[in-house]
mmCIF file as gemmi writes it, N, C-alpha and C atoms, coordinates in Angstrom:
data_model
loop_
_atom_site.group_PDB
_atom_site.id
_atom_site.type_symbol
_atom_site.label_atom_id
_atom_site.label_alt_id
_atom_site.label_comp_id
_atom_site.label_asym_id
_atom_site.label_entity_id
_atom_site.label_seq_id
_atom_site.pdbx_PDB_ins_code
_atom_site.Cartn_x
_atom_site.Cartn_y
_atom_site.Cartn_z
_atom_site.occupancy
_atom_site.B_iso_or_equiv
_atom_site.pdbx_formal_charge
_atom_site.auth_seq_id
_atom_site.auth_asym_id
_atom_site.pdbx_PDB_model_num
ATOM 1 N N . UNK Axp A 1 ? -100.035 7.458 140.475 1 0 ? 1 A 1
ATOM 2 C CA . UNK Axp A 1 ? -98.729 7.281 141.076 1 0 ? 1 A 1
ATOM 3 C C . UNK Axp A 1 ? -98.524 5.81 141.401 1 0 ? 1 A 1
ATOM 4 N N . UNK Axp A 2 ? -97.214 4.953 141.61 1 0 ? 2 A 1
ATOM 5 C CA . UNK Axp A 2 ? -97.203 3.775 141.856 1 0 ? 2 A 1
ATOM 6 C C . UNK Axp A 2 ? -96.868 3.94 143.196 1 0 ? 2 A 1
ATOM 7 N N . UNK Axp A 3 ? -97.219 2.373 143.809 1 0 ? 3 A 1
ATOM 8 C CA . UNK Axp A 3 ? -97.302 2.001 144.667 1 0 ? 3 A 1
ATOM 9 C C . UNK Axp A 3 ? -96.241 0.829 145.405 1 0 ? 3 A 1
ATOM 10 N N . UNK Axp A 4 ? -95.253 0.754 143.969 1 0 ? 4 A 1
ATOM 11 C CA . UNK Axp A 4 ? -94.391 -0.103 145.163 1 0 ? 4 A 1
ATOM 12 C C . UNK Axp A 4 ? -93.363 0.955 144.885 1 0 ? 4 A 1
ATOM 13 N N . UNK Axp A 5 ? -92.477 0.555 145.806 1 0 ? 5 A 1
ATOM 14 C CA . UNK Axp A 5 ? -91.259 1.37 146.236 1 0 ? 5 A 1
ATOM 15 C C . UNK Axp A 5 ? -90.298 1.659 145.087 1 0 ? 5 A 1
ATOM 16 N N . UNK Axp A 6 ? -89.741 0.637 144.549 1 0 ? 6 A 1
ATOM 17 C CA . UNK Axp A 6 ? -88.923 0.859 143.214 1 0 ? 6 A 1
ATOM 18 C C . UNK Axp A 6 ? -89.559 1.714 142.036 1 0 ? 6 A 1
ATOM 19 N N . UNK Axp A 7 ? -90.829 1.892 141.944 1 0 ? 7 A 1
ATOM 20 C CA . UNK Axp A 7 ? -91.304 2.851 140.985 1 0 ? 7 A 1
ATOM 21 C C . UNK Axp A 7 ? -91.346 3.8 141.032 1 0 ? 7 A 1
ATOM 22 N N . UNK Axp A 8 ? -91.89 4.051 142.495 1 0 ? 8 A 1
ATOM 23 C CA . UNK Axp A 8 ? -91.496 5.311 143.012 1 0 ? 8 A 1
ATOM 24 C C . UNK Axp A 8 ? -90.269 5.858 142.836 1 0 ? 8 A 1
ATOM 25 N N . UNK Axp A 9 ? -89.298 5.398 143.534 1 0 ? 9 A 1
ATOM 26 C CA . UNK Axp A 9 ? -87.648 6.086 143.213 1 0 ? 9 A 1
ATOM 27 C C . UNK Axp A 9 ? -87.848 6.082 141.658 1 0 ? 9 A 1
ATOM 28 N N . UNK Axp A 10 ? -87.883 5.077 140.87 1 0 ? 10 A 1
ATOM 29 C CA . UNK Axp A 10 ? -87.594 5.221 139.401 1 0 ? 10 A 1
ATOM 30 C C . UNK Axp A 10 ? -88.838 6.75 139.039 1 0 ? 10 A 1
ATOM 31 N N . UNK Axp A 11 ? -90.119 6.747 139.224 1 0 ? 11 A 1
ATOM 32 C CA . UNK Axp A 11 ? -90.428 8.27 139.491 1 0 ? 11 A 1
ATOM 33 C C . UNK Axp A 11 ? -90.131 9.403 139.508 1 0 ? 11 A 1
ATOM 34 N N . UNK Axp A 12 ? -89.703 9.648 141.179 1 0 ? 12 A 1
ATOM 35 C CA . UNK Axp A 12 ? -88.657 10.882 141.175 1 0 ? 12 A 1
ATOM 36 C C . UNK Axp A 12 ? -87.134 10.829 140.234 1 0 ? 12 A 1
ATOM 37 N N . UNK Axp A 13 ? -86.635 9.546 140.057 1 0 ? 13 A 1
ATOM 38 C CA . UNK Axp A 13 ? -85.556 9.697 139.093 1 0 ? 13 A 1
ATOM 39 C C . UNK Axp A 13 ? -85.724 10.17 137.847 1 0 ? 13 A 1
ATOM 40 N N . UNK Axp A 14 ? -86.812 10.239 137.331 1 0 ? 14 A 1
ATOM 41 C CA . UNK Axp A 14 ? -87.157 10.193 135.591 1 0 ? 14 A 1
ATOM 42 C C . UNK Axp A 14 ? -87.339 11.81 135.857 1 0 ? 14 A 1
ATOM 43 N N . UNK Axp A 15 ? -88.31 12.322 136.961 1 0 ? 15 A 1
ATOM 44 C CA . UNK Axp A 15 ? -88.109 13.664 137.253 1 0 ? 15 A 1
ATOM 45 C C . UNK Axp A 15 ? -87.554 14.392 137.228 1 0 ? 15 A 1
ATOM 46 N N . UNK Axp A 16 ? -86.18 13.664 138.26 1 0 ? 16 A 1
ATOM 47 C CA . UNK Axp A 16 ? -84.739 14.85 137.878 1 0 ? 16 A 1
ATOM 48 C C . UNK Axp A 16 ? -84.333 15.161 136.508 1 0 ? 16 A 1
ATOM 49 N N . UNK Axp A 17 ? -84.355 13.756 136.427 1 0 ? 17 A 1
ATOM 50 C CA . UNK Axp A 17 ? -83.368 13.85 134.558 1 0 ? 17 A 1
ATOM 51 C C . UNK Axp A 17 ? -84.575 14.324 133.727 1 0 ? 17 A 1
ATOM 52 N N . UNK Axp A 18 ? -85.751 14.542 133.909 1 0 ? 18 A 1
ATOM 53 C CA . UNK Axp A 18 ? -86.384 15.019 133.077 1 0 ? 18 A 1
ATOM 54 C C . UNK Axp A 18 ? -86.194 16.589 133.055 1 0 ? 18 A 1
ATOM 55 N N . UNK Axp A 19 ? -86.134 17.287 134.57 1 0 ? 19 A 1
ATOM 56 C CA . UNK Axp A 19 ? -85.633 18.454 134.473 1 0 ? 19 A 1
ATOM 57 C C . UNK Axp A 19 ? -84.485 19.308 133.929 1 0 ? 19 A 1
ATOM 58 N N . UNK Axp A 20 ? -83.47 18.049 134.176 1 0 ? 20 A 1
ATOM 59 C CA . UNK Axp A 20 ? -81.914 18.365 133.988 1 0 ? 20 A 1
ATOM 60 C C . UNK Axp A 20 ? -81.906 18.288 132.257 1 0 ? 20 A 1
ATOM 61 N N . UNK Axp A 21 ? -82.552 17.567 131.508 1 0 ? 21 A 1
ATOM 62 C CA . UNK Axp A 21 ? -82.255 17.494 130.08 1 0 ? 21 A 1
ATOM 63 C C . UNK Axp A 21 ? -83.202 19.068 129.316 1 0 ? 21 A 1
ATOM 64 N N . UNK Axp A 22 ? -84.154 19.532 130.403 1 0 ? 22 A 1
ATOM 65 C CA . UNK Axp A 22 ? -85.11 20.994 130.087 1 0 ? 22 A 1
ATOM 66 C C . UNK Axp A 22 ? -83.927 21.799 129.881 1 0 ? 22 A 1
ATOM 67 N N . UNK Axp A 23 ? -83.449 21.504 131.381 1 0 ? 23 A 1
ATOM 68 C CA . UNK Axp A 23 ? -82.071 23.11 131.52 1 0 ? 23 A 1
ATOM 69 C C . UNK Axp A 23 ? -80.994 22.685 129.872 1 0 ? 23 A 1
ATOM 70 N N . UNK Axp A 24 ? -80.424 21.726 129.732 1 0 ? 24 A 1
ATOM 71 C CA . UNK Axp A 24 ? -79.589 21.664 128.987 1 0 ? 24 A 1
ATOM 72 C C . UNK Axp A 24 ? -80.415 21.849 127.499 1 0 ? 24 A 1
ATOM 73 N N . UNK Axp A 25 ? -81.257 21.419 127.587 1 0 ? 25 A 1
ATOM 74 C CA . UNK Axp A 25 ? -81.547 22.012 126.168 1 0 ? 25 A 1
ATOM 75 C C . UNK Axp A 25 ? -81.991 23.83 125.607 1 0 ? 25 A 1
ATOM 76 N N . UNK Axp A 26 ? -82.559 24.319 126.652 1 0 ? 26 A 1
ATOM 77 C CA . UNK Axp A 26 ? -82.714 25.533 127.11 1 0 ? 26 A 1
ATOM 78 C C . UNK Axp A 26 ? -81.181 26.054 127.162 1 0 ? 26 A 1
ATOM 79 N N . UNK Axp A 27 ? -79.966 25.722 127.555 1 0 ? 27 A 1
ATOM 80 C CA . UNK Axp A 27 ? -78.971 26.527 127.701 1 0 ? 27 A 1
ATOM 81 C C . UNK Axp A 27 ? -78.335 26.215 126.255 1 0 ? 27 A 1
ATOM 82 N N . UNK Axp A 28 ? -78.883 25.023 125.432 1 0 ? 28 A 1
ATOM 83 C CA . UNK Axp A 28 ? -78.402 25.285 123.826 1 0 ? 28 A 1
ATOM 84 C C . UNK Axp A 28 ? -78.766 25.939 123.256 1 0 ? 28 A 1
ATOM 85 N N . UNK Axp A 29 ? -80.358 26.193 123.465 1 0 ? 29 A 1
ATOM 86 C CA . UNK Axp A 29 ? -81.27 27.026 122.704 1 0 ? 29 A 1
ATOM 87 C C . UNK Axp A 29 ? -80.207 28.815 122.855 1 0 ? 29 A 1
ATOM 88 N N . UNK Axp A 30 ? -80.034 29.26 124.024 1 0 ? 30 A 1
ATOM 89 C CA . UNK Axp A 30 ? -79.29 30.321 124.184 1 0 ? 30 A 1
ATOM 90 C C . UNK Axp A 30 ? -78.758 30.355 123.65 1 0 ? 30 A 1
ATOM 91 N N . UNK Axp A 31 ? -77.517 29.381 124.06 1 0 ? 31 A 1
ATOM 92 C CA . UNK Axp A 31 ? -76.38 29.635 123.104 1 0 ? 31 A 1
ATOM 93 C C . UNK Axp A 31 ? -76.211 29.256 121.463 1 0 ? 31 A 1
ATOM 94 N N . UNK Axp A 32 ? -77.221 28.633 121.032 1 0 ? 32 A 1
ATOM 95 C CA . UNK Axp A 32 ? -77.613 29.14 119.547 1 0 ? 32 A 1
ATOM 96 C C . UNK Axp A 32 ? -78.04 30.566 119.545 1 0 ? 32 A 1
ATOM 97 N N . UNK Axp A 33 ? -78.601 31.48 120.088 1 0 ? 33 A 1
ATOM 98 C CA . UNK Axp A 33 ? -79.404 32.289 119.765 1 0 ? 33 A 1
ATOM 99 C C . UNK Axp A 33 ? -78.278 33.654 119.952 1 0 ? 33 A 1
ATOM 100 N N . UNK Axp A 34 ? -77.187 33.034 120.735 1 0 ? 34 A 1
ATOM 101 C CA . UNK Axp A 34 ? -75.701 33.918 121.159 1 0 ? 34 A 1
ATOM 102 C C . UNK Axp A 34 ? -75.239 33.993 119.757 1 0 ? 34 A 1
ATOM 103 N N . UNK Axp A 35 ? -74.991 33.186 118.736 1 0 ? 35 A 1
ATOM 104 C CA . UNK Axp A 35 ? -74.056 33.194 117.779 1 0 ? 35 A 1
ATOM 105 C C . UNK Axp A 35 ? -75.19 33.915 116.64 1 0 ? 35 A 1
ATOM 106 N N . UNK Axp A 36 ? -76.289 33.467 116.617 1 0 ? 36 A 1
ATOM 107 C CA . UNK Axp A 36 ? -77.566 34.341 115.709 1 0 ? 36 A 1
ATOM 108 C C . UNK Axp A 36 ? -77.337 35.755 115.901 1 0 ? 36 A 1
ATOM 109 N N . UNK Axp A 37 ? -77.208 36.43 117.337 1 0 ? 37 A 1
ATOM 110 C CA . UNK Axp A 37 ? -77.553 37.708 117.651 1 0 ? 37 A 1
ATOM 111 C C . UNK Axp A 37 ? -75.901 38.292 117.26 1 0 ? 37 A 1
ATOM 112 N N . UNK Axp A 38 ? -74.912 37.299 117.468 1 0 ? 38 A 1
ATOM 113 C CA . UNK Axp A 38 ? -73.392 38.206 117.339 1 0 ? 38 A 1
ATOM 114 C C . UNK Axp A 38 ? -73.417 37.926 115.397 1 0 ? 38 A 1
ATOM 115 N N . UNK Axp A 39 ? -74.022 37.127 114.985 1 0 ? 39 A 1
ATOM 116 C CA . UNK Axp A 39 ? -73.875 37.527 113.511 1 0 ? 39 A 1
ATOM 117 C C . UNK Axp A 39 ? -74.634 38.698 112.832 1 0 ? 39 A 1
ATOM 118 N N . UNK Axp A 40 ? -75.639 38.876 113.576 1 0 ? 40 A 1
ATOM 119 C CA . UNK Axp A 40 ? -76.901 39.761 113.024 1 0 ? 40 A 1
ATOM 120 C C . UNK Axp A 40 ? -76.52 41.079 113.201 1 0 ? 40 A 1
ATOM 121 N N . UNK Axp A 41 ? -75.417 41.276 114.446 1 0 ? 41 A 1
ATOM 122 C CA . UNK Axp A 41 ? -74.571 42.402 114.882 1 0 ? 41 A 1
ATOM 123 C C . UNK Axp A 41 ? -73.102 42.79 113.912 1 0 ? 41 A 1
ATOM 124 N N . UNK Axp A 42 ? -72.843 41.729 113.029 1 0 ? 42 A 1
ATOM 125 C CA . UNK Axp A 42 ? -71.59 41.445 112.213 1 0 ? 42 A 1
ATOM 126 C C . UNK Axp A 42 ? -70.297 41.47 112.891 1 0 ? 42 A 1
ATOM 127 N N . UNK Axp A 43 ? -70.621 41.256 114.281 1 0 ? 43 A 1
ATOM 128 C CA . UNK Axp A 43 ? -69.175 40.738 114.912 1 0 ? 43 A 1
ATOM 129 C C . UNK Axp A 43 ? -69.213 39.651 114.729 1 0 ? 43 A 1
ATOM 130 N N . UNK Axp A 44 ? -67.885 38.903 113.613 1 0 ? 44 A 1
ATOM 131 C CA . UNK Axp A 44 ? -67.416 37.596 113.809 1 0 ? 44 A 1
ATOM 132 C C . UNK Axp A 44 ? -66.618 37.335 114.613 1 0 ? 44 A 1
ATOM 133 N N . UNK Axp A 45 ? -66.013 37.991 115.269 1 0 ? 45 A 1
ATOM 134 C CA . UNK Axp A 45 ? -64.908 37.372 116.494 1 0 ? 45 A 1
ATOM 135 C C . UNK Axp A 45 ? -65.771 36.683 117.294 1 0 ? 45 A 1
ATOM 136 N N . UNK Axp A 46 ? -67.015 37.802 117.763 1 0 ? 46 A 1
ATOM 137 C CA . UNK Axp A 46 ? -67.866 36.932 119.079 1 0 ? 46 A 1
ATOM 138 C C . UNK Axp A 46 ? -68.794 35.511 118.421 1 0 ? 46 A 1
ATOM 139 N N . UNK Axp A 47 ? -69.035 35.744 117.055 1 0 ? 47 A 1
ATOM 140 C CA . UNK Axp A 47 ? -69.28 35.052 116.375 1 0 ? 47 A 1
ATOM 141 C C . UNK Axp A 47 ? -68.83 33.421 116.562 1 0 ? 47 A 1
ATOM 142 N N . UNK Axp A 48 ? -67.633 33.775 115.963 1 0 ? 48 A 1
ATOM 143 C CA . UNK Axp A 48 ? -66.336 32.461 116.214 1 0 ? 48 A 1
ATOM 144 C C . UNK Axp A 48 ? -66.409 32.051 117.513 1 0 ? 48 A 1
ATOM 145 N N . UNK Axp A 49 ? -66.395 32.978 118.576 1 0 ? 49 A 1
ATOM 146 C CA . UNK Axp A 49 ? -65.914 32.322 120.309 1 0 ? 49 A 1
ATOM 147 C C . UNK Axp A 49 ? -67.511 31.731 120.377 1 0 ? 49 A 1
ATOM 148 N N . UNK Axp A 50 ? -68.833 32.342 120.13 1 0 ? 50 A 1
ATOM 149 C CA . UNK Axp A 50 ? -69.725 31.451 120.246 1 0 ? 50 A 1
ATOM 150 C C . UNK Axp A 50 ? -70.158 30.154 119.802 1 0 ? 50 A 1
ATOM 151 N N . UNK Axp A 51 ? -69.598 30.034 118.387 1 0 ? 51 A 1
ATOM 152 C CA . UNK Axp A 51 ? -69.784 29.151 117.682 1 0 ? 51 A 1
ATOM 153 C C . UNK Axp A 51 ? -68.554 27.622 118.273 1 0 ? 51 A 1
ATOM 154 N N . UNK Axp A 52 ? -67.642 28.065 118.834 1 0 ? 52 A 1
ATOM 155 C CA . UNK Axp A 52 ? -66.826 27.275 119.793 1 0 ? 52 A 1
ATOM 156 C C . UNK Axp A 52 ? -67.541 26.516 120.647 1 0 ? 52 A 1
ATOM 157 N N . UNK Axp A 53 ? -68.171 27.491 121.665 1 0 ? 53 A 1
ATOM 158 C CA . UNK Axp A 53 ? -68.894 27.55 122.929 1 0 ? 53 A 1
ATOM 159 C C . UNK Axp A 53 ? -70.433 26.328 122.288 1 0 ? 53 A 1
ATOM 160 N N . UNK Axp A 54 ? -71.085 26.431 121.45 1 0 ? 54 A 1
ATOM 161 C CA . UNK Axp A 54 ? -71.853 26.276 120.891 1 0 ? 54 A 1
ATOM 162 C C . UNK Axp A 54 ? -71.948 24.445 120.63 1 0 ? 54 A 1
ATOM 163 N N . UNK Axp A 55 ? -70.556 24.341 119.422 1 0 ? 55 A 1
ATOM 164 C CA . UNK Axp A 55 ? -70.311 23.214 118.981 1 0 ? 55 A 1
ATOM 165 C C . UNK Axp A 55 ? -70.053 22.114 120.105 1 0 ? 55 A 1
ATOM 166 N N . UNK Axp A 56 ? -69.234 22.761 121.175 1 0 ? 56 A 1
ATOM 167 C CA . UNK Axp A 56 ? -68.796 22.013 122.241 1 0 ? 56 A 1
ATOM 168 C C . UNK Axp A 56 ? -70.638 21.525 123.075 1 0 ? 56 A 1
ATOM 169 N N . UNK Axp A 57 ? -71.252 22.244 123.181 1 0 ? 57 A 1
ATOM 170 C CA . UNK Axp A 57 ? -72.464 21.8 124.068 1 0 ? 57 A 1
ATOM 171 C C . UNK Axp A 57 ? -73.386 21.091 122.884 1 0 ? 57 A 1
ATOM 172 N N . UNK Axp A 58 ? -73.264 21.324 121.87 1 0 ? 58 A 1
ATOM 173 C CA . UNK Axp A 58 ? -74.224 20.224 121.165 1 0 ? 58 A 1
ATOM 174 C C . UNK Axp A 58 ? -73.63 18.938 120.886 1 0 ? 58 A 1
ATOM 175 N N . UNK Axp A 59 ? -72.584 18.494 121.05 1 0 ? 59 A 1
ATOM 176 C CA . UNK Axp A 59 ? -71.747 17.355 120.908 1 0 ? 59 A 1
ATOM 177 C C . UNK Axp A 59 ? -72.322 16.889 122.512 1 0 ? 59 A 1
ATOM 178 N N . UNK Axp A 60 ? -71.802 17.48 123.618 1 0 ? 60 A 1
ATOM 179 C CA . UNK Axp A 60 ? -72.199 16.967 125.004 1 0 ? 60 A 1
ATOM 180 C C . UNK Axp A 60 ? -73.575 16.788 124.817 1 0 ? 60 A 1
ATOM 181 N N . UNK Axp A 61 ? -74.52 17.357 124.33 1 0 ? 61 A 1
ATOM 182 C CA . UNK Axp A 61 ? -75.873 16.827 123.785 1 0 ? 61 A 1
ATOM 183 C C . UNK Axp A 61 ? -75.822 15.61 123.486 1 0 ? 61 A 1
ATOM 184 N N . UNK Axp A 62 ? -75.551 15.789 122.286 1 0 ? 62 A 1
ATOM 185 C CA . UNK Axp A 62 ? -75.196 14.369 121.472 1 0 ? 62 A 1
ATOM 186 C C . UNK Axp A 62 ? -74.958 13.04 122.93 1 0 ? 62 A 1
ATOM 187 N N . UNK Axp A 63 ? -74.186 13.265 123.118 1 0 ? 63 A 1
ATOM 188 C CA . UNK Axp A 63 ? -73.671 12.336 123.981 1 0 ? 63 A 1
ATOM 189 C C . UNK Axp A 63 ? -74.343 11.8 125.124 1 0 ? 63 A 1
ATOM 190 N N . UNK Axp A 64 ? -74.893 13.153 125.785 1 0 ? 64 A 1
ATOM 191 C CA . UNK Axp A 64 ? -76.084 12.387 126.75 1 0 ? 64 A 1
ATOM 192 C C . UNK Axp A 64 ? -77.439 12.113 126.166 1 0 ? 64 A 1
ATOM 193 N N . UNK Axp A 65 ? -77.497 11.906 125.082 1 0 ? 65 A 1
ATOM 194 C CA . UNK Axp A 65 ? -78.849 11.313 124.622 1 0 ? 65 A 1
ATOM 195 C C . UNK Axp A 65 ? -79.344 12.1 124.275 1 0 ? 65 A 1
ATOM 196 N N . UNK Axp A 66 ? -79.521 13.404 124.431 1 0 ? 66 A 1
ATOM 197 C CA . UNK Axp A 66 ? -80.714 14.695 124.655 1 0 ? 66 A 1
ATOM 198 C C . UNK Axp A 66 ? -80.859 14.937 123.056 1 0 ? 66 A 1
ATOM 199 N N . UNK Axp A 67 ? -79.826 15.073 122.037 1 0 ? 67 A 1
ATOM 200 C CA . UNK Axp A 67 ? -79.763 15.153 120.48 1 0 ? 67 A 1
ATOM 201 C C . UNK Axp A 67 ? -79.48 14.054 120.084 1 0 ? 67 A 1
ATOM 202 N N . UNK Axp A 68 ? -80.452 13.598 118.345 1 0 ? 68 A 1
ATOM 203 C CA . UNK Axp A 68 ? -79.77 12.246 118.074 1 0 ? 68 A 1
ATOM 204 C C . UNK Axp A 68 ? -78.481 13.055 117.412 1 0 ? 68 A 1
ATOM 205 N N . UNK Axp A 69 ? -77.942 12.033 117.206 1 0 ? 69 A 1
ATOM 206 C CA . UNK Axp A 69 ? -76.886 12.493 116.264 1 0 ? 69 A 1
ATOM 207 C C . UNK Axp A 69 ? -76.894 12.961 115.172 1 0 ? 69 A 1
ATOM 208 N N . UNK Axp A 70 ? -78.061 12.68 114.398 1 0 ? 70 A 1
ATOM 209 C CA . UNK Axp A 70 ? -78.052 13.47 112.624 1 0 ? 70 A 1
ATOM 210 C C . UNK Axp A 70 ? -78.736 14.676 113.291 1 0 ? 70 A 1
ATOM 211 N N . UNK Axp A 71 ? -79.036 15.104 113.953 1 0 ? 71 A 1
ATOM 212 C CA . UNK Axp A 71 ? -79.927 16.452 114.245 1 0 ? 71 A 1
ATOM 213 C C . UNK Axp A 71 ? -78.741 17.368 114.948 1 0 ? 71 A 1
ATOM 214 N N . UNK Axp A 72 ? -77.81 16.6 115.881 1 0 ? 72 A 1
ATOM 215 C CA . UNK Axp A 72 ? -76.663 17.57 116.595 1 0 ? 72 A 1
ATOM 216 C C . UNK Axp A 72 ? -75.834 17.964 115.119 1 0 ? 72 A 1
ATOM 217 N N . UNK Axp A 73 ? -75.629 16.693 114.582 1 0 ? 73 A 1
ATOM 218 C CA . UNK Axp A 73 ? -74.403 17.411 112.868 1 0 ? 73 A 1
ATOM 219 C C . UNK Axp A 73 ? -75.316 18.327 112.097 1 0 ? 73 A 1
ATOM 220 N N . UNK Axp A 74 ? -76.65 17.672 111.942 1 0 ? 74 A 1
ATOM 221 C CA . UNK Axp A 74 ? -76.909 18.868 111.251 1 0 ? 74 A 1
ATOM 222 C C . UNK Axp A 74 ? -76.481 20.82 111.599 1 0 ? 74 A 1
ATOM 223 N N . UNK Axp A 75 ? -77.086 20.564 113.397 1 0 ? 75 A 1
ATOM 224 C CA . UNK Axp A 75 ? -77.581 21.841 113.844 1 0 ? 75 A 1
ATOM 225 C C . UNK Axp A 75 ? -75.761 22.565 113.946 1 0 ? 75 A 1
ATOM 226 N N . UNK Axp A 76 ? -74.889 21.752 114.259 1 0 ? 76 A 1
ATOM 227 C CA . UNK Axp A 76 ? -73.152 22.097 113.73 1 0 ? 76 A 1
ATOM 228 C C . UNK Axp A 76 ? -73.511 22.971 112.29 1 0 ? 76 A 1
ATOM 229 N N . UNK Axp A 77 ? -73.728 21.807 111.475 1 0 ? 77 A 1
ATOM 230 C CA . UNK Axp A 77 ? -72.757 22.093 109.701 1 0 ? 77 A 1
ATOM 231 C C . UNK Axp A 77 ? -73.719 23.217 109.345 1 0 ? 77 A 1
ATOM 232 N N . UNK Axp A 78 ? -75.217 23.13 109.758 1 0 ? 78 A 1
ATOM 233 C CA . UNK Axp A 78 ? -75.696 25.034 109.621 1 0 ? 78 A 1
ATOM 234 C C . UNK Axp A 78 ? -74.919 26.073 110.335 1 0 ? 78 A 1
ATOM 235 N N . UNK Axp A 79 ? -74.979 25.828 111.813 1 0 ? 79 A 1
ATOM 236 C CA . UNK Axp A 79 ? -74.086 27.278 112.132 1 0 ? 79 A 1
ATOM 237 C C . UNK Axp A 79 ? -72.508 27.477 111.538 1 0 ? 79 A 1
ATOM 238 N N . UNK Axp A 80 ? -72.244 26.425 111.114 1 0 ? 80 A 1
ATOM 239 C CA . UNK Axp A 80 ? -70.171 26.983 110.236 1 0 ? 80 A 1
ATOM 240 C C . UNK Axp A 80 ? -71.066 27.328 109.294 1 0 ? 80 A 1
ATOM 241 N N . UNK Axp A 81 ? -71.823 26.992 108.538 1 0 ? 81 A 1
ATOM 242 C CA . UNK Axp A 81 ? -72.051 27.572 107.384 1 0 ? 81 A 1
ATOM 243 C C . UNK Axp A 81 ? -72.261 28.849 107.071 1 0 ? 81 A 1
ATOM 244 N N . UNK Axp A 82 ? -73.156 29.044 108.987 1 0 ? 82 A 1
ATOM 245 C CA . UNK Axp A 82 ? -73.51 30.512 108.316 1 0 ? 82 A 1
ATOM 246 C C . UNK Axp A 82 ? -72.498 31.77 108.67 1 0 ? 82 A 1
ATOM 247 N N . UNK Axp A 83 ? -71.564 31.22 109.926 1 0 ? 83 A 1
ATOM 248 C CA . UNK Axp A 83 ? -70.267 31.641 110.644 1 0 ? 83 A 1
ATOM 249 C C . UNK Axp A 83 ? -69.227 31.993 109.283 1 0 ? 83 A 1
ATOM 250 N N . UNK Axp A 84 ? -69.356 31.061 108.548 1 0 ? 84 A 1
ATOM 251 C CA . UNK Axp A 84 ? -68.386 30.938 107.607 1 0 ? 84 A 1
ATOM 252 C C . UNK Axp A 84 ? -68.626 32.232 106.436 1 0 ? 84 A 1
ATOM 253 N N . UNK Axp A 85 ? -69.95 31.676 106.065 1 0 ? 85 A 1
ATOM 254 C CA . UNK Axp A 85 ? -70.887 33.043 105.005 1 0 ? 85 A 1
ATOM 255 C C . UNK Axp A 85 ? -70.655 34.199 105.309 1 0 ? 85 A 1
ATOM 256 N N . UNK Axp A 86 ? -70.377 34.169 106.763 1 0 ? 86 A 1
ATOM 257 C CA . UNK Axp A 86 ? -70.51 35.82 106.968 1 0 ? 86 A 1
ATOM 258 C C . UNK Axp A 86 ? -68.993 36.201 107.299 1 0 ? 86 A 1
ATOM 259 N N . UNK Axp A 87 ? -67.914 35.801 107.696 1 0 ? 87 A 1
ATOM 260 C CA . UNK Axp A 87 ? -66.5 35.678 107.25 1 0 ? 87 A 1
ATOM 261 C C . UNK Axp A 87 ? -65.753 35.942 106.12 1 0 ? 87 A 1
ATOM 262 N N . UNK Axp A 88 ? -66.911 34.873 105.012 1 0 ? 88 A 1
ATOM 263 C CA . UNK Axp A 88 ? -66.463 35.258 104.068 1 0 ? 88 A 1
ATOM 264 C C . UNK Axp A 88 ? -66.827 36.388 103.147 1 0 ? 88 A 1
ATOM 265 N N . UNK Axp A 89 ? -68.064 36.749 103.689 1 0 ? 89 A 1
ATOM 266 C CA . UNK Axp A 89 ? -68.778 37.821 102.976 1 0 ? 89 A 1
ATOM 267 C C . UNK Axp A 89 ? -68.189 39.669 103.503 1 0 ? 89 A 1
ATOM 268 N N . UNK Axp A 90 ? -67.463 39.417 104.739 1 0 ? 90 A 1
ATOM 269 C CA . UNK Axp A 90 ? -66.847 40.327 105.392 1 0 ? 90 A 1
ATOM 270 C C . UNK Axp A 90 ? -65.672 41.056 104.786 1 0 ? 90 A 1
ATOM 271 N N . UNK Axp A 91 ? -65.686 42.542 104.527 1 0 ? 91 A 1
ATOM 272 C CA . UNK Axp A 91 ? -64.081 42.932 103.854 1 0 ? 91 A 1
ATOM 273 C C . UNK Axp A 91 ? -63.156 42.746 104.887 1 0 ? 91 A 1
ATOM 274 N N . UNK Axp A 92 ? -62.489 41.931 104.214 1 0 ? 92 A 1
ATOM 275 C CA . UNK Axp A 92 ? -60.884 41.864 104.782 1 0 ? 92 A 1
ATOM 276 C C . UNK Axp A 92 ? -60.101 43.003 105.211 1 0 ? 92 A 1
């Protein structure tokens, strides 16, 4: 542990945000696993509202650092793809 004062705070600071970036990646992991389980079920409606829900928190990823950016587009342009596959693979 350090011993002068500023390391300390910088310490417990790296702590919080080390926790806070666990939860947020943990609540992507879900909500990837929301749009997996509503496709595997062949509801695309819940499909679509997850994949909303979804795109929106991996961009806020993106943004606070937590995803680089070629890994947040990637982990996007797979789920339309597969949102899409199964839309389109669906009788009208």
């Amino acid at each position: 542990m350090a011993n002068i004062k500023s390391a300390n705070k910088r310490s417990k600071t790296n702590e919080v945000q080390r926790k806070r970036n666990v939860a947020r990646v943990s609540d992507l992991k879900t909500a990837i696993k929301k749009v997996h389980f509503a496709l595997d079920q062949r509801d695309l409606e819940a499909a679509r509202e997850s994949f909303k829900v979804v795109e929106s928190k991996i961009a806020r990823a993106r943004g606070k650092g937590i995803l680089k950016s070629n890994t947040a587009s990637r982990k996007v342009s797979r789920l339309a793809k597969k949102v899409k596959e199964a839309s389109t693979a669906a009788p009208a």
